[in-house]
Structure formats: C-alpha cells, structure tokens
N, C-alpha and C positions, 0 to 999 in steps of 0.2 A: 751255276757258277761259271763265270768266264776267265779263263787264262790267257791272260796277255805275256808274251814270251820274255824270257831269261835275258837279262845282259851281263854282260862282266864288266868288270870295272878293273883299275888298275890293283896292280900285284894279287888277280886270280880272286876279287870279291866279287859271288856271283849273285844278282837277285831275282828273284821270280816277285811276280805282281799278278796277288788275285784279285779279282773283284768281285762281288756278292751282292747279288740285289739293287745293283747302282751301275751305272753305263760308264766304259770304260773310254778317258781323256786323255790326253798325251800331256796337260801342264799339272797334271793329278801325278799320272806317270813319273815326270821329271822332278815331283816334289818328293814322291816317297824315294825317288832313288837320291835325291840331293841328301836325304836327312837320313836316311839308312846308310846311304855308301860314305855320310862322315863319320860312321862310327868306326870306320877300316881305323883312322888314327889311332883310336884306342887300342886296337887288338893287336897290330904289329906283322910281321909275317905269317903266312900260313894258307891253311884252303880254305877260305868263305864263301859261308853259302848263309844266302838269305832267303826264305821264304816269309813274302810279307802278303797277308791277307786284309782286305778292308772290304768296307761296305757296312749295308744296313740287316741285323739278325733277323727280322724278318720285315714286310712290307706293310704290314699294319701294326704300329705300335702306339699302343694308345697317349703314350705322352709324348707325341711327337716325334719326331725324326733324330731316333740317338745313332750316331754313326759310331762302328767302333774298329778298331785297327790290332795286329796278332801278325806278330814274329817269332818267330822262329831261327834264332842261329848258328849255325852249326858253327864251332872254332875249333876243327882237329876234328878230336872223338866228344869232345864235352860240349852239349846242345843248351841255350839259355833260351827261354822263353820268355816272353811280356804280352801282355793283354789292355786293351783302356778302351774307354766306352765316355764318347764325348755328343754333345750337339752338335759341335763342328766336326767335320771328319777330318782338317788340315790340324788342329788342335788335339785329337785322336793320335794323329799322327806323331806329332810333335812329343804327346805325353807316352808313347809306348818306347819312343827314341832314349829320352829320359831314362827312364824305369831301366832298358838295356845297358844304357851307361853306366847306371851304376852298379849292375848285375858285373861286367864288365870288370870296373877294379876292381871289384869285390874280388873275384875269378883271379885278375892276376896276382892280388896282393895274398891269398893263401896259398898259388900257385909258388911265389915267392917264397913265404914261411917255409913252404915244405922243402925248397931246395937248402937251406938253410939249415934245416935239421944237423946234429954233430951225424958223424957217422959210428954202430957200437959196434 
C-alpha cells in the first residue's frame, strides 16, 4: 500500500489518499480530492477528516479489473463509512461520494430531530 500525503482543504477538511495495487497520479489525486472535498458543503463547520482509499483488491481478478474506492469520515466523534466496487475507478469514486451524501443528511436530519426533542 502506498500513502500519498494529507492535505487540508478550506475550513480544517483534512484528506489522506491511499492507494492499493495501482500507481499513484496527481489528476487521480485531484479528482478524489475535488469529489470528497465537495462533500465539506454538506457537513458545515467542524474538524474533517477524510481518509479515502482506492485501488484494485487484489492483482489478479478473474473478471477483470474491478476497481473499488472506501471512505472513511470522521464529523466530530461520529465516523460514516461507504464502500463501492466499480470497473472504472473514477466511477468508484463518484458512487462512494454518492452513498456519503446521503449518509450525510441522513446524520444531520436525526441530528436535528433530536435537538427538537420537548425538554421533561
């Protein structure tokens, strides 16, 4: 496994970029941080932290070359996870983005319910 180093992004979103069985690019680089670092919109203030791993699960797979993509993000104390397993790995990418999103509202809109509670 190789790790290509952390960046931070605006207002403290941090991500790390692994790679797995696949050579690491700088417009590979630029795409998972383009598509991960617009999920900051959603989440709002706070400390982010992305860990996103990509690549191939192993080097011989007999139906061909599935690439798959696995995040990891930390919002506060409460960690979401997503996973997706695509032929393309930009497509990988794209569909774990997805999956986060809506993990995402999901998170703020119970987040909300619960503030909302009467108080007994």
């Amino acid at each position: 496994m190789v790790v290509v180093g952390a960046r931070a992004i605006s207002n403290g979103m941090k991500i790390d970029v692994l790679y797995k069985n696949i050579s690491p690019d700088e417009p590979l680089k630029v795409f998972v941080e383009d598509r991960i670092g617009g999920l900051e919109k959603f989440i709002g203030k706070g400390p982010i932290e992305a860990r996103v791993e990509i690549g191939l699960p192993s080097k011989h797979h007999r139906s061909g070359r599935i690439y798959y993509a696995e995040v990891n993000l930390k919002i506060g104390g409460k960690l979401l996870r997503a996973t997706c397993q695509h032929e393309d790995l930009r497509n990988a990418i794209v569909d774990v983005k997805n999956e986060l999103q809506k993990q995402i509202k999901k998170f703020k809109e119970k987040r909300k319910d619960l503030s909302r509670q009467p108080v007994k």
